[in-house]
N, C-alpha and C positions, 0 to 999 in steps of 0.2 A: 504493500500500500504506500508505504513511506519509506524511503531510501535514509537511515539513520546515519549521521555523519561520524568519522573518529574524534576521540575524545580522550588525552593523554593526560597521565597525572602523575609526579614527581613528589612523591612523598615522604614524611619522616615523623610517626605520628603512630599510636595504640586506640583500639578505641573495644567499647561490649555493645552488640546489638539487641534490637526491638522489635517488634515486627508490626507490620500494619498490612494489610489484605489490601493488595490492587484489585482492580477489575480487568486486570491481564494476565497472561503466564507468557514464558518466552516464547513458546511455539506462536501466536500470534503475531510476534514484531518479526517480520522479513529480516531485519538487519538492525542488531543491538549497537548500541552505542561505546564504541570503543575506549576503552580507558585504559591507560599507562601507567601504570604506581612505583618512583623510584627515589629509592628511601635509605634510610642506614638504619642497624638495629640495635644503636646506643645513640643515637639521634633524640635529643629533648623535644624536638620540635615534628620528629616523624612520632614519636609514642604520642603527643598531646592529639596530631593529626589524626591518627587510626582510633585512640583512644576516644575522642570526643567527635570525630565527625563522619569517617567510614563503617566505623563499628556499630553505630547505634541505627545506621540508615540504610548499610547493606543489605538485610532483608526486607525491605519497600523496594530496592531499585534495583535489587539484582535481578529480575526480569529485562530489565531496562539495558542493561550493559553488561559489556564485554571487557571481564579486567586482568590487566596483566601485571603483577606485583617484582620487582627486580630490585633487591636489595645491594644498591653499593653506594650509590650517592657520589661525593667525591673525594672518594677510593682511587688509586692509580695502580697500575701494575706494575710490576722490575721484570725485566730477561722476559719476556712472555707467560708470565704467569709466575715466575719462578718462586715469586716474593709479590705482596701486596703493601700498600701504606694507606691505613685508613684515618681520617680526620679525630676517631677518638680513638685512638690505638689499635693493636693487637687484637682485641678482647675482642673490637666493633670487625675487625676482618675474618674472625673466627665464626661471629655472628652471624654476620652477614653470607658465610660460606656454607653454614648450619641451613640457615634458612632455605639457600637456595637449592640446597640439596633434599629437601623435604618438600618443598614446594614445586620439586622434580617428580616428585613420585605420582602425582594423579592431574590427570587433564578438571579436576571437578573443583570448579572454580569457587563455591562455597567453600567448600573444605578447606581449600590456601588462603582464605582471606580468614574466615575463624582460626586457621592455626597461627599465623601472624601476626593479628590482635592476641589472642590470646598470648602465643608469644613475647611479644612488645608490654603485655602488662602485666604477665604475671612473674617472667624467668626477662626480663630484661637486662637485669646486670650477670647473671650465671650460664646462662647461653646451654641451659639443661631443657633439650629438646621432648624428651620423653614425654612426661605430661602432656603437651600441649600438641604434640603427634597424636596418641592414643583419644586422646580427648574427644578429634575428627575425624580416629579411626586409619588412620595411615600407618604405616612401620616407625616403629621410634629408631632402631637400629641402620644408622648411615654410615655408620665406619667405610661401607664399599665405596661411598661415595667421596667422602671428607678425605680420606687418603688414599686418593687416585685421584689420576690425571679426570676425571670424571669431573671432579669438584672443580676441579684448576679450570675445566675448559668452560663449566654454568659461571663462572666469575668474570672469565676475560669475554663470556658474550654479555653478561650484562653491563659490563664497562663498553663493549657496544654502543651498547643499544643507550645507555648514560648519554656516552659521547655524541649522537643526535642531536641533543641539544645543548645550550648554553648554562651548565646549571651555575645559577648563582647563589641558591638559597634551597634550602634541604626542608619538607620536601616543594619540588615544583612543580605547577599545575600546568598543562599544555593541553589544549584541546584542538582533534580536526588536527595534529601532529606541526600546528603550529604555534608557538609562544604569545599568550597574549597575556601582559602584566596586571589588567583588569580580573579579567577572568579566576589569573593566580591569587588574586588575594581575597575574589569572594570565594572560594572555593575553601577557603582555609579557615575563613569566617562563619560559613554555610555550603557545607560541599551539598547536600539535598537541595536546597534552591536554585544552586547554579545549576544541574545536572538538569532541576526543571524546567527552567528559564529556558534551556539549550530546547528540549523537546517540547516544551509548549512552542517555542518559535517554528519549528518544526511541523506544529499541530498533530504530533501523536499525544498528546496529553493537552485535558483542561481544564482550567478550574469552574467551568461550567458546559455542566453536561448538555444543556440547550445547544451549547455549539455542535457537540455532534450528533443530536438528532436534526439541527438541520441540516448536516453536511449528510446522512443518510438521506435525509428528503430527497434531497437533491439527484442522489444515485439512485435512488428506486423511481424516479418521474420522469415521465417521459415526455422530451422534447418535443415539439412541434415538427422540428425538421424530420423525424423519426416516422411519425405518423403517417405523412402524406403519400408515399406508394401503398401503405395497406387501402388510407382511407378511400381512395380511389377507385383500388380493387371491389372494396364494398360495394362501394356507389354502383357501379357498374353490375356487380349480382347480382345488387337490391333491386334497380331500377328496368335488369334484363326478367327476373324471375318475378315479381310482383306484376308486371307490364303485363307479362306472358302465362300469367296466371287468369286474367283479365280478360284476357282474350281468349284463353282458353275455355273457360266454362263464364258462362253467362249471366249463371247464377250467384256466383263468386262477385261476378264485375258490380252486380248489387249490392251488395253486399261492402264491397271493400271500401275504404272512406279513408287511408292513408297511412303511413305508418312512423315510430318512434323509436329512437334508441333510447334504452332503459337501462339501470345498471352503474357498473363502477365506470362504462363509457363517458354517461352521460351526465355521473356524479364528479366526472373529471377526480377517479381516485383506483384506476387504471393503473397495476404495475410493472408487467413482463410485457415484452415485444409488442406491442399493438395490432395484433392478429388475429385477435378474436371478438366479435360485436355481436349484441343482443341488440333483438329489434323487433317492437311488438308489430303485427299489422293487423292493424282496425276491422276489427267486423260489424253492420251494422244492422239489425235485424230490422225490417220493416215493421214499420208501428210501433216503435221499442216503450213506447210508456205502456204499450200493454204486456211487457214484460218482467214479470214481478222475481222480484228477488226475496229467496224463505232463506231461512234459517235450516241447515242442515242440522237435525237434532242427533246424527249418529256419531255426527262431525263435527264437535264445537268449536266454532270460528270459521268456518266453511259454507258457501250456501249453495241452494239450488234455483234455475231458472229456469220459470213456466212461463210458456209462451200463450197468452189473451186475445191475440189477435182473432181478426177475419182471415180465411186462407183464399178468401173470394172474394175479396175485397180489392180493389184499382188501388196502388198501380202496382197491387203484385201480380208476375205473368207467369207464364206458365213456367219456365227455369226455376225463377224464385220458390213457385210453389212446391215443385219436388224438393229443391233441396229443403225448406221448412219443414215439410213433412214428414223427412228423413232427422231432421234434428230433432222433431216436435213428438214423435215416439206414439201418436194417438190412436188409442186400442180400445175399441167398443166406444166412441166416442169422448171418451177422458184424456187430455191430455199429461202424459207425465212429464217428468222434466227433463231439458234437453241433457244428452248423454255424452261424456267426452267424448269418446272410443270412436261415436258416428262424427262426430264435428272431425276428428285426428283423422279419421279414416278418407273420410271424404277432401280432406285439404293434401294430405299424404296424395293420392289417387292426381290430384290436377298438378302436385311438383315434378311426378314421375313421368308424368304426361307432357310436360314444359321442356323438361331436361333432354326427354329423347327427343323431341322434335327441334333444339337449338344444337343436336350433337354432344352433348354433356361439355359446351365447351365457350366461354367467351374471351374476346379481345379485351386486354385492358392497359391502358398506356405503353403499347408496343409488345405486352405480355402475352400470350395465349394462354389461358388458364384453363387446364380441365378439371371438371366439376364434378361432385362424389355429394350422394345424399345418404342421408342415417335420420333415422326417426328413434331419440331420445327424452323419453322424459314428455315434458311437457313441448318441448322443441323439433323444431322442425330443420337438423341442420345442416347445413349445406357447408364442404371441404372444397379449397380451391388452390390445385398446386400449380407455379410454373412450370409448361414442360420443357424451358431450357434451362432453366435456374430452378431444379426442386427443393432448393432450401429457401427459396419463397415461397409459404402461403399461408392460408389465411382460414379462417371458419364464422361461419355467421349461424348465428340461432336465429330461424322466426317461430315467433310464437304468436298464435291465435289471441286477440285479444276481442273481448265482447264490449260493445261498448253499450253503458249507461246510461239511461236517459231520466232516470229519476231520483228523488233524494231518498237512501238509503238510512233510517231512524236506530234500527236496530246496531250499527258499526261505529265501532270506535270514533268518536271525531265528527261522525257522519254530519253533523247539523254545525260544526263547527268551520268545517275548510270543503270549501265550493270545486270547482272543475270537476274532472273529470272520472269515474269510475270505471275500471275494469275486468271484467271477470275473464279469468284465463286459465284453460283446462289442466287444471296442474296435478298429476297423482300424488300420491303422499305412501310414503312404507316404512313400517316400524312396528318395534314389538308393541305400541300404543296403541295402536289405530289400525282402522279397516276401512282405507277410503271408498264411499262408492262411488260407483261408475257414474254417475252426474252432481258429484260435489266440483265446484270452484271456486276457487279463489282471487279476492276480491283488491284490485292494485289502485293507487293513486300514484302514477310517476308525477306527475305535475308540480302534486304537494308536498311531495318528498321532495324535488330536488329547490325546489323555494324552500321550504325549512332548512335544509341543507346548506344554503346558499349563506354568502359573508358573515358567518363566524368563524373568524380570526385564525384560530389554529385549529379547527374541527377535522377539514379536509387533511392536514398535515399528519393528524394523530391517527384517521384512518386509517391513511396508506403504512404508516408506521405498524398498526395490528394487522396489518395484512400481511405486511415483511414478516412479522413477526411470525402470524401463522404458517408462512411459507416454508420459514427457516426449520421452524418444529412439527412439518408435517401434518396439520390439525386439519384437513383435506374436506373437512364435513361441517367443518366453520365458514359458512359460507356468507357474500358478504352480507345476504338477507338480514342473515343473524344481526349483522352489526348495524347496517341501516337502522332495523328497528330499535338496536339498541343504544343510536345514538338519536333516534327520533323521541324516543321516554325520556333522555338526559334533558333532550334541546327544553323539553316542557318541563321539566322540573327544575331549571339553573337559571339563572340571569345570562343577561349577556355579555359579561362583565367575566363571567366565567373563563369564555372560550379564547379572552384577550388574555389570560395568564400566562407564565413560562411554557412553552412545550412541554417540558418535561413535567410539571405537575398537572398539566390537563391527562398529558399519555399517560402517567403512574396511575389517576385516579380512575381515566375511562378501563384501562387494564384491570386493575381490583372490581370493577364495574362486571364484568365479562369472566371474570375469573369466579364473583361471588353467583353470575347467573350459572353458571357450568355446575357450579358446587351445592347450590337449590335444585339444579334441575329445572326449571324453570326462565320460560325468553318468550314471553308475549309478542306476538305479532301487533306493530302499532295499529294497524284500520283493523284488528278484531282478535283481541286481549284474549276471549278466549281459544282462541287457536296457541297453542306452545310450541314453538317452534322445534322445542327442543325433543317431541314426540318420533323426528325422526333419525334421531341418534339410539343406540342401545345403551342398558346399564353400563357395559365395559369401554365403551368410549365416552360414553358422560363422564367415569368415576378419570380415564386417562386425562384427558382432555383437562378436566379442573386437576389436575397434580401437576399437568406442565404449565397450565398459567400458575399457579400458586407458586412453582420453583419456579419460575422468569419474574414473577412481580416482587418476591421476597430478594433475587438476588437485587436485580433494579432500583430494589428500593433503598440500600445499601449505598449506592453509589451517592446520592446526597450527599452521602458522610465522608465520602471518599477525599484525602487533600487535594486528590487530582486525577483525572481519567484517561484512560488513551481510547484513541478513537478505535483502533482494532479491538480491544474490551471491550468496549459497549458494540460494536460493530456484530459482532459475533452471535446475537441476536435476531438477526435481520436477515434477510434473503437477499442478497443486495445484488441491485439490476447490471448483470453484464450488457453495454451497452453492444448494436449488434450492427 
């Protein structure tokens, strides 16, 4: 995500660690931040360094960085190693020989920085390594080392690696492997702040987590520029198959009165590729106020619709009249209620009809796309691949919608929020429920997406639980769910609400959705008693609220946090490879 820079440090200084829980581990930073530690181990000023500002903050940042400890300082060598002369005698060359010889034994970069410290503050003037070996779990026994050319050679490379730079002061801080005299002295003042300073500039850490839910915003939304060859494609399906539907049956062309995108399309809260479009097409039944809408009592929150009409009555003809007749189900002179399966069946019947007579195939901005139908669900949906670029395409759902022509007393809202109602042949399956075959269900796009509409951070926290859901695989949290769940919030909050942090809007809408999974319980907003949640089972109800309750408990944490990296919080999120 972020390319972390080198980070060199010149030390001479003891320190005892503390721990504080990031909201990262190392596997998430691509490239830890480099750090250089070169120090003596009778240094007043390397023991006070480790002692009071590495030691206490190493476990916060060693996620963070990449450190490399080299005990000599300025130390010289005689004849190629033959003899050493260290700034505080013998004692500090002996020391310093100890050390680097133990600090040879393991690539495990905790371990050399606690035996170190430890070292520097506990055995600092006796250079008796045992203890503070065993301590990290290393071999205390280095004789192979300390006497042999072994030892000779880890000394004359860390006078090296010393001689890099210009050391003037024991120890010295270099960051990015170059000397900056600023940097040396807050570092020795506050080596944690400087380290932080270096990665917030960087932006993988921050002291406010709003920054990077908007910087996820941002990578899960999709462009404009992005859009425009799908949207295209659509246009062209919609406008080739709905045409051609029209023309096709007669009775249809009566019927049809225009169509809408519904959805996280049209809620502009759309996150992967833009390839996929819901789009109701309007059906309009003649005479529609004599078409009453009941209450499904098998189905609560579901209804059913009987048709009142004359079927001899101007200006239905005769097309109209059979298809009505076929949806109107009337047996011994009773009308029942109209039945999905015949409305599905019958619209099913005029796309297969459409498709074969255009070739299953249209032009769309220089594309040729062939066309692939599947009758899912309540949907009607139509696959559209290029055949010279098949990693272009596309899918459209249409769905049957019935349209409304009266005011609805019995539904949620109903007497409350005016336009438009419609009913759309939707099954339902679950261990709850046994829909019948002419239950529907009952939509307001209009009034959803004006409720929807300019509160502040609503849409942003959306698309935030849809990454989220994506990331954790909750495949059956659909966005239905959330619409309604954020259409109960919009009435119950101010609007003063949706202007607050990101991040406490998203914590609270989460616990929101976490506490509905954990009830069992998600009312559909136009008709409460409908639950949404009847078509999940026990075992994905009980899953489902244990993964939002582990993402909201860890989340919630991060408030507290001194400071966040964006890949920690990132980790969360489904995040849109742009394509």
């Amino acid at each position: 995500m972020f390319a972390l820079k080198n980070f060199s440090i010149l030390l001479c200084s003891a320190v005892a660690t503390t721990y504080l829980t990031l909201c990262v581990t190392a596997a998430v930073i691509e490239e830890k931040l480099n750090v250089l530690v070169l120090y003596e181990s009778l240094c007043p000023d390397s023991k006070r360094f480790l002692q009071n500002q590495l030691g206490p903050n190493y476990d916060e940042l060693g996620d963070f960085i990449d450190i490399k400890l080299v005990p000599f300082g300025n130390a010289k060598s005689v004849n190629d190693g033959k003899e050493f002369v260290c700034q505080h005698g013998p004692a500090e060359c002996l020391g310093n020989l100890k050390q680097s010889c133990v600090i040879n034994q393991t690539t495990n970069q905790t371990a050399q920085v606690k035996f170190v410290v430890c070292q520097m503050t506990t055995h600092w003037n006796d250079n008796d390594v045992k203890e503070c070996s065993e301590l990290v779990g290393l071999p205390s026994n280095i004789d192979d080392c300390v006497n042999t050319q072994l030892g000779i050679n880890l000394q004359l490379e860390a006078e090296r690696i010393t001689n890099l730079y210009e050391v003037n002061f024991v120890p010295t801080i270099v960051y990015d492997k170059v000397f900056n005299q600023d940097l040396q002295q807050n570092s020795l003042k506050d080596f944690r702040a400087t380290v932080c300073d270096l990665l917030r500039t960087r932006g993988d850490i921050s002291l406010d987590d709003d920054d990077h839910l908007r910087k996820i915003n941002e990578l899960i939304t999709i462009d404009d520029k992005d859009r425009k060859p799908y949207t295209k494609a659509y246009n062209e399906i919609r406008d080739t198959l709905l045409n051609g539907m029209c023309e096709m049956d007669a009775g249809f062309a009566q019927m049809y009165k225009g169509y809408r995108l519904f959805g996280s399309y049209m809620h502009n809260v759309r996150l992967e590729k833009p390839d996929e479009f819901d789009v109701l097409f309007i059906l309009k039944i003649a005479f529609g106020e004599k078409l009453n809408v009941l209450m499904d009592d098998k189905r609560p929150g579901l209804v059913k619709l009987r048709y009142g009409g004359n079927l001899n009555k101007p200006p239905l003809n005769l097309d109209l009249r059979l298809v009505l007749n076929q949806l109107i189900n009337e047996k011994e002179g009773r009308r029942k209620p109209l039945k999905r399966a015949v409305l599905q069946m019958w619209i099913s019947k005029i796309i297969k009809n459409v498709l074969e007579k255009i070739g299953n195939r249209v032009q769309s901005n220089g594309k040729c796309l062939i066309l692939k139908y599947l009758k899912r669900g309540v949907a009607h949906t139509i696959y559209a691949t290029d055949v010279e670029h098949p990693n272009f395409s596309i899918s459209i759902d249409f769905v049957p919608a019935i349209l409304i022509e009266k005011e609805i007393k019995f539904i949620n809202k109903g007497n409350t929020y005016s336009s438009s109602w419609y009913a759309i042949p939707k099954p339902f399956n679950g261990n709850y429920l046994n829909c019948p075959d002419n239950s529907f269900q009952l939509l307001n796009p209009d009034m959803e997406h004006k409720l929807l509409l300019n509160k502040q951070h609503l849409k942003v926290v959306y698309r935030l639980l849809k990454s989220l859901r994506d990331r954790y695989r909750l495949d059956k949290l659909k966005g239905a769910f959330l619409t309604s769940m954020f259409l109960w919030e919009i009435e119950k909050r101010s609007e003063n609400f949706w202007q607050k942090p990101i991040s406490e809007v998203f914590l609270e809408m989460l616990e929101v959705l976490k506490i509905h999974f954990e009830t069992r319980s998600l009312p559909y907003f136009w008709s409460s008693r409908h639950n949404l949640m009847d078509n999940l089972d026990d075992d994905e109800m009980a899953h489902y609220a244990m993964v939002l309750n582990m993402v909201f408990c860890t989340l919630e944490t991060y408030s507290d946090q001194p400071f966040l990296t964006f890949n920690g919080c990132a980790r969360h999120f489904q995040i849109l490879h742009h394509f």
